[in-house]
C-alpha positions as CSV (number, residue, x, y, z in Angstrom):
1,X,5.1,-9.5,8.8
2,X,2.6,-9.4,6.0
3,X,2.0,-6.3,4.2
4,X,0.4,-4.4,1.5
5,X,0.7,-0.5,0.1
6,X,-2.5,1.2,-0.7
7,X,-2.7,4.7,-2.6
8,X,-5.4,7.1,-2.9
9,X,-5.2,9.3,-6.0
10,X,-7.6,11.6,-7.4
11,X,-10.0,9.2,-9.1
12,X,-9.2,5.8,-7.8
13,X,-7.0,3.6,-5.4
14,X,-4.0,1.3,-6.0
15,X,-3.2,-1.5,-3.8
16,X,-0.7,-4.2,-4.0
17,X,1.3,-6.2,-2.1
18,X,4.5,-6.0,-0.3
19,X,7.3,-8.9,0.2
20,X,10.4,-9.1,1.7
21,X,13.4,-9.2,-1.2
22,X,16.1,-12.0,0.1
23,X,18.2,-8.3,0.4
24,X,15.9,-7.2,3.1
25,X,13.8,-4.4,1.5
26,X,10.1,-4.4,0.6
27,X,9.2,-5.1,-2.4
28,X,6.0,-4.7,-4.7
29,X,4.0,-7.8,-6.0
30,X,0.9,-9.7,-7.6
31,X,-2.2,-8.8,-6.9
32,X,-2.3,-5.2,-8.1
33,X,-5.4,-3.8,-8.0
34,X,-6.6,-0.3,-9.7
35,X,-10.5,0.5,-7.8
36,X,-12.3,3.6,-8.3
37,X,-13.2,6.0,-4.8
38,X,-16.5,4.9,-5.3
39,X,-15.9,1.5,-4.9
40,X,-18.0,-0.2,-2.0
41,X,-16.3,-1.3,1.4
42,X,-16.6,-5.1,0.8
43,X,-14.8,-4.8,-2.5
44,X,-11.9,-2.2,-0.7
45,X,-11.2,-4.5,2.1
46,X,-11.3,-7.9,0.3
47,X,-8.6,-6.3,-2.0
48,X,-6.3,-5.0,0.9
49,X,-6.4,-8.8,2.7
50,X,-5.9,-10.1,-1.0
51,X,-2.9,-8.2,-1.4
52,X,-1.4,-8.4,2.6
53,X,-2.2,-12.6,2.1
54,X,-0.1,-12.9,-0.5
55,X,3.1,-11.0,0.8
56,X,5.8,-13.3,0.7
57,X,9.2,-13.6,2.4
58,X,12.5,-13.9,0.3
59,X,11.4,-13.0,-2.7
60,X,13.9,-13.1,-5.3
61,X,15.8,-9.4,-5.3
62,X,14.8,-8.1,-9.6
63,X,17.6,-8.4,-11.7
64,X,16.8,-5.6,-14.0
65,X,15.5,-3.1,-12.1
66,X,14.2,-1.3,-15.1
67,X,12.1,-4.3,-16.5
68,X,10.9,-4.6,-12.9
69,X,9.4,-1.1,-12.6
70,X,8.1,-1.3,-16.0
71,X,5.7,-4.8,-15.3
72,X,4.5,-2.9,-12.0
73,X,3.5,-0.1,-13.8
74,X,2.0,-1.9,-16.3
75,X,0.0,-4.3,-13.9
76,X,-1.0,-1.3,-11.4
77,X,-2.5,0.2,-15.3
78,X,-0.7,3.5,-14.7
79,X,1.7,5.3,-17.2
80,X,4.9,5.7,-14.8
81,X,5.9,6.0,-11.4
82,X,5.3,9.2,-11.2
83,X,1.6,8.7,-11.4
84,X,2.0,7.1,-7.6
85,X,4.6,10.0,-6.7
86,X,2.4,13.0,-7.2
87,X,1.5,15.7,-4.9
88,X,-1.8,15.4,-3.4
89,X,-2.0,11.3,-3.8
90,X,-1.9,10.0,-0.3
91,X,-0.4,6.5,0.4
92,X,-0.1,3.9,3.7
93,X,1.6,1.2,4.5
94,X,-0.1,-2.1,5.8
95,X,0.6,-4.6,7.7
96,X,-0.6,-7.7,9.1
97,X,0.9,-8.2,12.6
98,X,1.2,-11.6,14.7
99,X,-2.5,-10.3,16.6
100,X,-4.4,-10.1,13.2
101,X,-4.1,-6.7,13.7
102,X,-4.2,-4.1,10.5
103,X,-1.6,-1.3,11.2
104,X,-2.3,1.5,8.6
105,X,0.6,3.6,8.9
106,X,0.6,7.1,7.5
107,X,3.1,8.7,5.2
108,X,4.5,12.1,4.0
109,X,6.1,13.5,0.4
110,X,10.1,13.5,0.6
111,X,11.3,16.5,0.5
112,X,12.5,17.6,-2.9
113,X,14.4,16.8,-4.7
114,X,13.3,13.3,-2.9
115,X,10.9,11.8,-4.5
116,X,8.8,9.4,-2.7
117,X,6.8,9.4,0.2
118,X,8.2,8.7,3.9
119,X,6.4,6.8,6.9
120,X,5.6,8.8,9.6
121,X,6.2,7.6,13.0
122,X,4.6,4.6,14.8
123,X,2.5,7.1,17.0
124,X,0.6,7.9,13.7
125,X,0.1,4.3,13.1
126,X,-3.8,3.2,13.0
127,X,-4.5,-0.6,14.9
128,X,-8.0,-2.5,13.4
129,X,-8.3,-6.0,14.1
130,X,-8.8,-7.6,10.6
131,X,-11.7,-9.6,11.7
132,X,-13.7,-6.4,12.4
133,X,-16.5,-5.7,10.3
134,X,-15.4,-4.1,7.2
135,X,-17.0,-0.2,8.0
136,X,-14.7,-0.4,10.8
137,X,-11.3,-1.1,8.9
138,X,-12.6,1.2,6.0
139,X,-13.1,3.9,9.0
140,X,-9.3,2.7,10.4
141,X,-7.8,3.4,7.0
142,X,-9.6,6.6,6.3
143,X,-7.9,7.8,9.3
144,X,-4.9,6.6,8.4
145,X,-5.5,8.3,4.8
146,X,-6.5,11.4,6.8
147,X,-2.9,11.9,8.6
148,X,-1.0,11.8,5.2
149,X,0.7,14.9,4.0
């Protein structure tokens, strides 16, 4: 399934794309986008089905995970990982399912001394159809937004 993480922080949201690592796990990828909360639904949406188009399958796992963290941080434009982590940013998963279906699923802060953020369940999971008008999957993933913690 094709798939994308978007974040909402306090002055702007991140979005990039996921893909599959030949290991199994989901990993991020090009395009990263940084866009500020103001920025209009056209531009929002054509970013997320940038990002979920170019999720890839078996991806080659990083090699030095260290280097790897440090080019996504550096393409995203943030100064570390923590940036994403902090309390108060909100963050969903996306996918792309076989129905052209969006599913914005919701997640929560671990618990610390977890860092991270943790999907919620499937019954918190938002369904748009991606070929709905944008105000409609811009409404879908504010709702989505809405049932972070």
């Amino acid at each position: 399934m094709k798939g994308a993480s978007i974040y909402k922080l306090n002055d702007a949201y991140i979005i990039y794309s996921l893909s599959k690592a030949r290991s199994g796990f989901n990993i991020a990828g090009e395009p990263y986008f940084k866009m500020p909360l103001n920025t209009d639904k056209v531009a929002l949406i054509t970013a997320i089905k940038n990002a979920v188009n170019n999720s890839k399958e078996e991806v080659p796992d990083p090699t030095d995970w260290k280097v790897f963290k440090k080019t996504v941080i550096a393409s995203i434009g943030i100064k570390s990982w923590n940036d994403l982590e902090k309390i108060g940013n909100l963050h969903c998963d996306i996918a792309l399912d076989a129905n052209n279906d969006f599913i914005f699923t919701p997640s929560k802060h671990a618990t610390p001394p977890d860092k991270g953020f943790l999907y919620k369940s499937k019954d918190h999971a938002i369904r748009v159809s991606a070929t709905t008008a944008n105000d409609e999957i811009v409404k879908s993933l504010d709702l989505a937004l809405s049932k972070c913690e």
